[in-house]
Steps between C-alpha positions, in 0.01 A plus 500: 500500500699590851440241747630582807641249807658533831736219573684428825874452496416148575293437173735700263717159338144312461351814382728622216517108407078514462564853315754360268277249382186701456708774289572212294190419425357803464791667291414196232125569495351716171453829618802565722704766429678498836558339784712638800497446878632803729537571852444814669762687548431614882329197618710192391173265582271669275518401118342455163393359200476719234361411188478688142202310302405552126128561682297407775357201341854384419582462857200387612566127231822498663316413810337211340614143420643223717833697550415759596236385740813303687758739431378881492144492691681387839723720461276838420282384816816601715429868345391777780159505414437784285387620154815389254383580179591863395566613132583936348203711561473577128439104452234468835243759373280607780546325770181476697492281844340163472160458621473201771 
């Protein structure tokens, strides 16, 4: 997972406070391999989450629970909103669009 988030020089103590917490939670959950967050090298206000799951269905029970609804949720709904879910090629298969 690579969840992306731009966050003002204003928001970056309550931010990182938030993050702290969620990788916590989620670096506990059954599944997680690893949890890291980075900033962007050439744009200091852009940074991510960056998650290494077991699988997809891994990471999507770490979303679930009481915890996680108070802790992680909030927290992913500051994302840019985008498509966070990625995984190797050799593992996706064909990857055909959606149908909406």
């Amino acid at each position: 997972m690579i969840n992306r988030f731009r966050v003002p020089d204003d928001r970056e103590a309550e931010f990182g406070e938030r993050m702290r917490a969620a990788i916590e939670l989620l670096a506990g959950k059954p599944g997680c391999e690893a949890v890291d967050l980075v900033r962007n090298l050439d744009e200091p206000g852009l940074w991510a989450l960056v998650g290494r799951w077991r699988d997809v269905g891994s990471y999507r029970r770490a979303l679930n629970g009481y915890d996680s609804k108070m802790i992680i949720v909030p927290v992913l709904s500051l994302a840019i909103d985008e498509p966070s879910a990625y995984d190797e090629p050799q593992r996706v298969g064909e990857n055909l669009p959606r149908i909406t």
